[in-house]
Structure formats: structure tokens, C-alpha cells
N, CA, C and O atoms as CSV, one atom per row, in Angstrom:
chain,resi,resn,atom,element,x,y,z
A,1,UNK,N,N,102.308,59.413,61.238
A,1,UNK,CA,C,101.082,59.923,61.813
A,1,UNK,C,C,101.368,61.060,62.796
A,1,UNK,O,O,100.719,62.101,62.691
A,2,UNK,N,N,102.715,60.867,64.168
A,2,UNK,CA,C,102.801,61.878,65.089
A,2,UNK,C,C,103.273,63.069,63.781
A,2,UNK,O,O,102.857,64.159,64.172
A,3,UNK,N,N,103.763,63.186,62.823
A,3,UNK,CA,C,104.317,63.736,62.022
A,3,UNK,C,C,103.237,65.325,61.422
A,3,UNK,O,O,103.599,66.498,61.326
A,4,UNK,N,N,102.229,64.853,61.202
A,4,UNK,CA,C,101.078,65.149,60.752
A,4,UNK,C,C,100.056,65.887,61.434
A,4,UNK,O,O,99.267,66.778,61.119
A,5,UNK,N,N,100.388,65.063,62.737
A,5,UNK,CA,C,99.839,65.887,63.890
A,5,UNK,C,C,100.688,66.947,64.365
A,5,UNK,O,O,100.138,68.036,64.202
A,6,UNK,N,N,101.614,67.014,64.793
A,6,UNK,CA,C,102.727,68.102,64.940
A,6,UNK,C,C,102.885,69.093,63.580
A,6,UNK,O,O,103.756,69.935,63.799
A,7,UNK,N,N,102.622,69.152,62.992
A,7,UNK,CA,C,102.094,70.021,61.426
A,7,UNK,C,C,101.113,70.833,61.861
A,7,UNK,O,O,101.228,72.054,61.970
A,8,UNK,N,N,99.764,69.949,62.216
A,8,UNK,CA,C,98.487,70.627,62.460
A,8,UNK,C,C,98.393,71.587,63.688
A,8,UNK,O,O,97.516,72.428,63.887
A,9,UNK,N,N,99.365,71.323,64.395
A,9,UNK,CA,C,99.478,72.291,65.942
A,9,UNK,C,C,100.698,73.273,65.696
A,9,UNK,O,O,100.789,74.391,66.205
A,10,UNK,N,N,101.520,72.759,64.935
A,10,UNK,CA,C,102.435,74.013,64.300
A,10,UNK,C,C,101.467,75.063,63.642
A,10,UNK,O,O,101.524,76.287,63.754
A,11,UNK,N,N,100.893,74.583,63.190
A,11,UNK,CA,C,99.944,75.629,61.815
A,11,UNK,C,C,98.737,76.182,62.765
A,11,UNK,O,O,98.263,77.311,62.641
A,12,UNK,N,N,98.449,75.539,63.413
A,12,UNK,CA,C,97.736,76.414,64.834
A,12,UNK,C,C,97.985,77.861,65.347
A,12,UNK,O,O,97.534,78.997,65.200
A,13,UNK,N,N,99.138,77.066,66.159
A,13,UNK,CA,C,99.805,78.019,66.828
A,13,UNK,C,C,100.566,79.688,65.710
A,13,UNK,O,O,100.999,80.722,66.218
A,14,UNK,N,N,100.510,79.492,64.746
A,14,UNK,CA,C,101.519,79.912,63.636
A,14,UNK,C,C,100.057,80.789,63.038
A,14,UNK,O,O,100.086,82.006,62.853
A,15,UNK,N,N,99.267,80.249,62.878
A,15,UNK,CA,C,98.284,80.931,62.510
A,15,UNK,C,C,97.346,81.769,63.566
A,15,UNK,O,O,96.623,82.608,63.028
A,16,UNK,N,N,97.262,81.664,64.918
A,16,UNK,CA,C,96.717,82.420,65.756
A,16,UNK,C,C,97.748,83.229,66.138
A,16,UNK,O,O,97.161,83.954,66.941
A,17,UNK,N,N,98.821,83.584,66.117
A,17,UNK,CA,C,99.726,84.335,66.352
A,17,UNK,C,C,99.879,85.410,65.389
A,17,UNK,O,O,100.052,86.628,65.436
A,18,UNK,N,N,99.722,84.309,64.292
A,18,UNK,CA,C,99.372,85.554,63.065
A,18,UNK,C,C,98.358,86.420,62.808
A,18,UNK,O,O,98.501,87.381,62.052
A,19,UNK,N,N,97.121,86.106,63.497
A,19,UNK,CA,C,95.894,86.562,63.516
A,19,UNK,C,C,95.863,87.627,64.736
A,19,UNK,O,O,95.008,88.500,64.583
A,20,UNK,N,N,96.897,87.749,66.315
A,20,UNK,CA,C,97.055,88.364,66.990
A,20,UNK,C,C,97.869,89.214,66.967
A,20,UNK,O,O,97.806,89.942,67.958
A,21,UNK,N,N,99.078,89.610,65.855
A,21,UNK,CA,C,99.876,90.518,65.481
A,21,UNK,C,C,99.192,91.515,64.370
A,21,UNK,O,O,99.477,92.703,64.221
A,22,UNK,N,N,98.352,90.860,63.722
A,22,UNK,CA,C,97.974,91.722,62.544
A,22,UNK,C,C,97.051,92.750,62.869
A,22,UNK,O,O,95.958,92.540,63.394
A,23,UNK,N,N,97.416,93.658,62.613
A,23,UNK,CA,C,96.126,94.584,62.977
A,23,UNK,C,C,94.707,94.096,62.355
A,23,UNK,O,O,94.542,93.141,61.596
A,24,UNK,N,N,93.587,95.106,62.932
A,24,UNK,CA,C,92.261,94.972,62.669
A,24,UNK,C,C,91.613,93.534,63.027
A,24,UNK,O,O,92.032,93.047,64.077
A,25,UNK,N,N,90.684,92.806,62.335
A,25,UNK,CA,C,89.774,91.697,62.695
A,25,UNK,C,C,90.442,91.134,60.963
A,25,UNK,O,O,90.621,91.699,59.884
A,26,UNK,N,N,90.631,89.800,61.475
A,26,UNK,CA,C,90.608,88.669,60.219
A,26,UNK,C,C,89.497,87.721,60.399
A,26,UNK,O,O,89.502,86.728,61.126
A,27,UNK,N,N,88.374,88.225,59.512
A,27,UNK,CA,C,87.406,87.446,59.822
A,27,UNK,C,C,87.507,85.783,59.032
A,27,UNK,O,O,86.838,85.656,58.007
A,28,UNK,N,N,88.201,84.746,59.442
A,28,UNK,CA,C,88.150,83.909,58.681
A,28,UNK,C,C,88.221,82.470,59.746
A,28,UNK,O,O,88.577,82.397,60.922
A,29,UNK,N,N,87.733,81.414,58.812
A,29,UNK,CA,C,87.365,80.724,59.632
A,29,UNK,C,C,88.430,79.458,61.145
A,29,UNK,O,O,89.332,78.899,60.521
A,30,UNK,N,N,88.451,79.243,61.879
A,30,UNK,CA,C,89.547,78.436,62.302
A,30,UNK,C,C,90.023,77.374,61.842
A,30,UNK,O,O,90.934,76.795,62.434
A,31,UNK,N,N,89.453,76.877,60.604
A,31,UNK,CA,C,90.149,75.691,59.856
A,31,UNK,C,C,91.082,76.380,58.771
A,31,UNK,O,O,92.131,75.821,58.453
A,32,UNK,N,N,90.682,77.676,58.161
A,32,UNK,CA,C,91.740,78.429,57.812
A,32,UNK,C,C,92.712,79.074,58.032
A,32,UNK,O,O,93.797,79.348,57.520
A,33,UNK,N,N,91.969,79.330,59.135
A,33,UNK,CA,C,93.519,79.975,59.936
A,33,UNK,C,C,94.747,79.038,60.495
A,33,UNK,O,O,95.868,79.441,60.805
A,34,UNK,N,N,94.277,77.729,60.545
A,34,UNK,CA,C,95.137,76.489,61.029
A,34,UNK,C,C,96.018,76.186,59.620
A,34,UNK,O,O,97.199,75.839,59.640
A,35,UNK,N,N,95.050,76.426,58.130
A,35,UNK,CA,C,95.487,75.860,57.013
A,35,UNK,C,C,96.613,77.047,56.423
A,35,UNK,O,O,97.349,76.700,55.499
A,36,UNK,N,N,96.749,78.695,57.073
A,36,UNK,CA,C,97.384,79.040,56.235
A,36,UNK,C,C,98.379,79.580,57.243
A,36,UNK,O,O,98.972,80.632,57.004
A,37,UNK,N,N,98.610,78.816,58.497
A,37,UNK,CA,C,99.681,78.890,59.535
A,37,UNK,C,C,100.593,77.696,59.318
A,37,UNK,O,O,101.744,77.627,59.746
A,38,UNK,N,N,99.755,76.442,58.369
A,38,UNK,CA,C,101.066,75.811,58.152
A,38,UNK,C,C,101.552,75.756,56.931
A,38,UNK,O,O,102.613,75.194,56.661
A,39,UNK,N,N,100.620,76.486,55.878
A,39,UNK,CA,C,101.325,77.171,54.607
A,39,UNK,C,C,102.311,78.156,54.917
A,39,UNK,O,O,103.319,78.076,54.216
A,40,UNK,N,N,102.299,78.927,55.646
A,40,UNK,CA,C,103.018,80.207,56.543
A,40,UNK,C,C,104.513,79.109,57.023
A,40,UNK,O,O,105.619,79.381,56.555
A,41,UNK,N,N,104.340,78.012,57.896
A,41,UNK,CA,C,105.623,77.469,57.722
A,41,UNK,C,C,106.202,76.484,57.116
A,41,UNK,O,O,107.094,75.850,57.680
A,42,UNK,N,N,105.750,76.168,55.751
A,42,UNK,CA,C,106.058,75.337,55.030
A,42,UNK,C,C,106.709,76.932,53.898
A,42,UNK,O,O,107.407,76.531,52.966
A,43,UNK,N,N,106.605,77.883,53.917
A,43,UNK,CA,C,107.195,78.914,53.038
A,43,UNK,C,C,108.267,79.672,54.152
A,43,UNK,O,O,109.138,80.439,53.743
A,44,UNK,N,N,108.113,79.397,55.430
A,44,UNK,CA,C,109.158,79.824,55.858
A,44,UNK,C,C,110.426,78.729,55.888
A,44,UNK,O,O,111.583,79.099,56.087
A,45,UNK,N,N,110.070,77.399,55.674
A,45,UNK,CA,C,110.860,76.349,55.741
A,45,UNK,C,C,111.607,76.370,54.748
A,45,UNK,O,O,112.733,75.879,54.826
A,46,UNK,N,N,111.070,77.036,53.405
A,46,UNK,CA,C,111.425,76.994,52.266
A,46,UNK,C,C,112.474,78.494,52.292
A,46,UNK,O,O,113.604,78.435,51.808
A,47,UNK,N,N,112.051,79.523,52.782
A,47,UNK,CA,C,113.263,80.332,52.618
A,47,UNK,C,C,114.642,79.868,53.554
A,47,UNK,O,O,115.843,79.749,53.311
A,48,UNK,N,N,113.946,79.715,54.512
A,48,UNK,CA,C,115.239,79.475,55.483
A,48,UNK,C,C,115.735,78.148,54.810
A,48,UNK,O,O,115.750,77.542,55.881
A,49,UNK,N,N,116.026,77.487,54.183
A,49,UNK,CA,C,116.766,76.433,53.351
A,49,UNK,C,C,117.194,77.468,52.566
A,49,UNK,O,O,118.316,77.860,52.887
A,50,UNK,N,N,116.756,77.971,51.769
A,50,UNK,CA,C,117.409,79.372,50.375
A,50,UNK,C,C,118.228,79.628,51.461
A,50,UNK,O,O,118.917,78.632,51.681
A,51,UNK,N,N,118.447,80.506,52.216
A,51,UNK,CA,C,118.900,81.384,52.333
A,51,UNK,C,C,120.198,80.289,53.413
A,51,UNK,O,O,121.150,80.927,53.864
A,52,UNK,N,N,120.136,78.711,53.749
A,52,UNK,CA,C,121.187,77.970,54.246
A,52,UNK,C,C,121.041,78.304,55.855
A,52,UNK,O,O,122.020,78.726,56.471
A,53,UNK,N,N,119.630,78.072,56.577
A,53,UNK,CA,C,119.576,78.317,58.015
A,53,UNK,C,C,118.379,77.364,58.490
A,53,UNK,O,O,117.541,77.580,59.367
A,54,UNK,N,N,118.526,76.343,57.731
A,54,UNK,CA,C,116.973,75.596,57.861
A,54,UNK,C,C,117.751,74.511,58.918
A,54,UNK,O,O,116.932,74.195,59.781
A,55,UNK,N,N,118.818,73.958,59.099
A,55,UNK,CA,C,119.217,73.362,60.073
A,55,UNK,C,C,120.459,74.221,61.105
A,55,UNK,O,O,121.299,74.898,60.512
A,56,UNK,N,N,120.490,74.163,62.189
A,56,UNK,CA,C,121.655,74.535,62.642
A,56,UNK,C,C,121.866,74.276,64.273
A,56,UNK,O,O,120.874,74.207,64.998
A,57,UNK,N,N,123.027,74.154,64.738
A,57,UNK,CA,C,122.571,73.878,65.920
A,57,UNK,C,C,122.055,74.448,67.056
A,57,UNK,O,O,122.434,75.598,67.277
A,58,UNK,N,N,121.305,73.960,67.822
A,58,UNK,CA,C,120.319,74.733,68.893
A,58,UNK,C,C,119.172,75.094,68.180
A,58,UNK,O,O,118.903,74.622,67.075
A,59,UNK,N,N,118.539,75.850,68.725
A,59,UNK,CA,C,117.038,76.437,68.545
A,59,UNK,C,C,117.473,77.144,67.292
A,59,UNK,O,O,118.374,77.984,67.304
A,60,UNK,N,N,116.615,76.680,65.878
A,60,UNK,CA,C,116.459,77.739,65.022
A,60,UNK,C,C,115.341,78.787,64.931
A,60,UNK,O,O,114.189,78.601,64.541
A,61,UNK,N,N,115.949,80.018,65.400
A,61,UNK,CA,C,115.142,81.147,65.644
A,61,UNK,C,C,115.347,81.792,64.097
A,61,UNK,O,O,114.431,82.499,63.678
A,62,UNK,N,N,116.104,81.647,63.545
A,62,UNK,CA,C,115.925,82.479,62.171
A,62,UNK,C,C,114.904,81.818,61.334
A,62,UNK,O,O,114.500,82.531,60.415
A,63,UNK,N,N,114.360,80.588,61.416
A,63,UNK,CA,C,114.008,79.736,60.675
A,63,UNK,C,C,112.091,79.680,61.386
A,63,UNK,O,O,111.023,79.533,60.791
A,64,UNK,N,N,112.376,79.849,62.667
A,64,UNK,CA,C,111.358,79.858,63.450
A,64,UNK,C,C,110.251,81.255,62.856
A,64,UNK,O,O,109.057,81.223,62.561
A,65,UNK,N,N,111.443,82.639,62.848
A,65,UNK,CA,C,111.167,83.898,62.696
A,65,UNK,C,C,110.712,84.201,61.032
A,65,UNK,O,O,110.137,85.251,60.744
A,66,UNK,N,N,110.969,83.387,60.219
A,66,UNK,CA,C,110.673,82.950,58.658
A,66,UNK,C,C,109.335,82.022,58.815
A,66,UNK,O,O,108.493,82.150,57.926
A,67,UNK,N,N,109.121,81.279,59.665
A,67,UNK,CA,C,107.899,80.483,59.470
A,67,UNK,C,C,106.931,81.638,59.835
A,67,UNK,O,O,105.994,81.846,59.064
A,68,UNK,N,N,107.070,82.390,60.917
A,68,UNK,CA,C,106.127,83.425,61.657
A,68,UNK,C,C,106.023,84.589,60.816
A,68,UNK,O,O,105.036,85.313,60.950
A,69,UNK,N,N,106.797,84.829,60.075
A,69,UNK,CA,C,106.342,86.188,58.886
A,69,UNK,C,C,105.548,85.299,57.544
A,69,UNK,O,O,104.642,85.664,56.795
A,70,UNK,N,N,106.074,84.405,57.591
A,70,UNK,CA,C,105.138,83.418,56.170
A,70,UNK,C,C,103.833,83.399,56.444
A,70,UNK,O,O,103.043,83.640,55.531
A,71,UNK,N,N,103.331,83.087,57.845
A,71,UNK,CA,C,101.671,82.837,58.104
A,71,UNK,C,C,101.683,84.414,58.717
A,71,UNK,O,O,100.557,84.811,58.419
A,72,UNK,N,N,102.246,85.319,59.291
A,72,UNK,CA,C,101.203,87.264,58.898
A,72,UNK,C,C,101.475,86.734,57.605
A,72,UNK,O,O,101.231,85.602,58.023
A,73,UNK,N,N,101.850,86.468,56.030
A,73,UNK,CA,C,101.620,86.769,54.875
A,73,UNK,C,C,100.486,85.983,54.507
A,73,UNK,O,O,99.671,86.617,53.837
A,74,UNK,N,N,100.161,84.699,54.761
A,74,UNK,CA,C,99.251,83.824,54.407
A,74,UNK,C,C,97.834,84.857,55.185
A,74,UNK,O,O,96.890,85.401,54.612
A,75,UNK,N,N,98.061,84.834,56.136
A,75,UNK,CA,C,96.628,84.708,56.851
A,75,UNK,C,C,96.237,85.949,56.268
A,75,UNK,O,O,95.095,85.973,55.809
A,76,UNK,N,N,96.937,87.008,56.180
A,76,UNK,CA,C,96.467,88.396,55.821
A,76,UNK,C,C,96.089,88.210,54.418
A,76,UNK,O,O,95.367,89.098,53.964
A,77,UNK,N,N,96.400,87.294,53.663
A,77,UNK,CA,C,96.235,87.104,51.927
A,77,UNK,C,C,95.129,86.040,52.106
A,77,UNK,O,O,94.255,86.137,51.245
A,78,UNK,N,N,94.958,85.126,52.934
A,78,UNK,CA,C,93.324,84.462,53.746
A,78,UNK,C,C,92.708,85.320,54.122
A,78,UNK,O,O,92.010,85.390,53.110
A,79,UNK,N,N,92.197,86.358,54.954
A,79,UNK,CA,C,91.791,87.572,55.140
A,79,UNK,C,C,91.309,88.193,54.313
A,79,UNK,O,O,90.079,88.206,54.275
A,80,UNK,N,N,91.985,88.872,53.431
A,80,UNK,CA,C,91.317,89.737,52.342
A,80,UNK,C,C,90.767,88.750,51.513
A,80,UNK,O,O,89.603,89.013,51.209
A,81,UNK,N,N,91.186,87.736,51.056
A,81,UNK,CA,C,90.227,86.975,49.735
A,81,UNK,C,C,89.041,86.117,50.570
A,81,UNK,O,O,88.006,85.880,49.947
A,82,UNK,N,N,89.149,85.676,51.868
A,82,UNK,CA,C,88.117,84.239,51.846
A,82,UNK,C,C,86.694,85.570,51.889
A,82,UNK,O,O,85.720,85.103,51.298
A,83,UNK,N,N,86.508,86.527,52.248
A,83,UNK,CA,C,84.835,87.302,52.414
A,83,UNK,C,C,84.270,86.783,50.764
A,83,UNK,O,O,83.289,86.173,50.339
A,84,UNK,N,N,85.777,87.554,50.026
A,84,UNK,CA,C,85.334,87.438,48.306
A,84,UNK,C,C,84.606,86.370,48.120
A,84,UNK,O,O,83.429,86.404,47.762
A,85,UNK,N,N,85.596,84.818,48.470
A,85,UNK,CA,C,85.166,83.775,47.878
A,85,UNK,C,C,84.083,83.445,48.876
A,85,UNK,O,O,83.342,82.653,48.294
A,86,UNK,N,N,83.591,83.683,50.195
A,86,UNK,CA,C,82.380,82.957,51.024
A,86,UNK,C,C,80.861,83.792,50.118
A,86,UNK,O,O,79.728,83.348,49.929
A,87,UNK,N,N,81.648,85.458,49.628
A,87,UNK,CA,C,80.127,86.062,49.338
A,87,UNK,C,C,80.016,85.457,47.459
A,87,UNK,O,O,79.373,86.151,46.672
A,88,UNK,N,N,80.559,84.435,47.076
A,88,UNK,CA,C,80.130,84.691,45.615
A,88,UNK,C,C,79.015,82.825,45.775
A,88,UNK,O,O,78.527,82.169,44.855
A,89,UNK,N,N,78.993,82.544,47.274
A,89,UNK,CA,C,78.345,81.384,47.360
A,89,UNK,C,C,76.856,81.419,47.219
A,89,UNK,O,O,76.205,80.376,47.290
């Protein structure tokens, strides 16, 4: 359960950060922006394993810095499609 919750505040934080680096306005909603900040580090989790930096000791900042470019990719790819899919309602 704490597991799940620490997900949902990762993907928070991961997603408003992403929404404050990106240029312009991401008009999308805050349950999306929570949902594609922890898609953002569940694909950075996934490279940094590829690439053999998903554990190491001390603070993983390479792994940290892979979760934080995954959600700018999510949220900005949330961004441009959710207007599409809210205006075909």
C-alpha cells in the first residue's frame, strides 16, 4: 500500500516539474499530469536498467535524471493529444 502511495507522489512531483520546464501552457488535467509523471518514471526506470544504472550506490541521479526527461516526454505527448481526445466528446 505505502508502495503505491509513494508512486502517486513520485508521479506528482515528476509531472509538475515537467509541466514547469516545458515551455508554453499544457493545458491538461491534474490527474493527468500525475498519470504521465509516473509513466515518465516507470520509462525512465526502464532505461536506466538498459543502460545498467538503475541501482548504484548513493543517490541515483542518472536514473533520477532518466525518470525527469521520461515525464517532459509523457506530459508533452499528454499535452498535444488530451485537447484532441477531450474535443471529439
Amino acid at each position: 500500500m505505502f508502495q503505491i502511495i509513494w508512486i502517486v507522489i513520485v508521479g506528482a512531483i515528476l509531472g509538475f516539474l515537467a509541466k514547469l520546464l516545458l515551455p508554453g501552457k499544457q493545458s491538461i488535467p491534474i490527474w493527468l499530469t500525475v498519470l504521465c509523471g509516473m509513466v515518465g518514471a516507470l520509462l525512465g526506470n526502464f532505461l536506466a536498467s538498459a543502460i545498467g544504472v538503475r541501482h548504484t550506490s548513493g543517490i541515483d541521479w542518472i536514473r533520477h535524471l532518466l525518470q525527469l526527461v521520461g515525464a517532459l516526454v509523457v506530459v508533452a505527448a499528454g499535452a498535444s493529444f488530451y485537447p484532441q481526445v477531450k474535443s471529439r466528446r
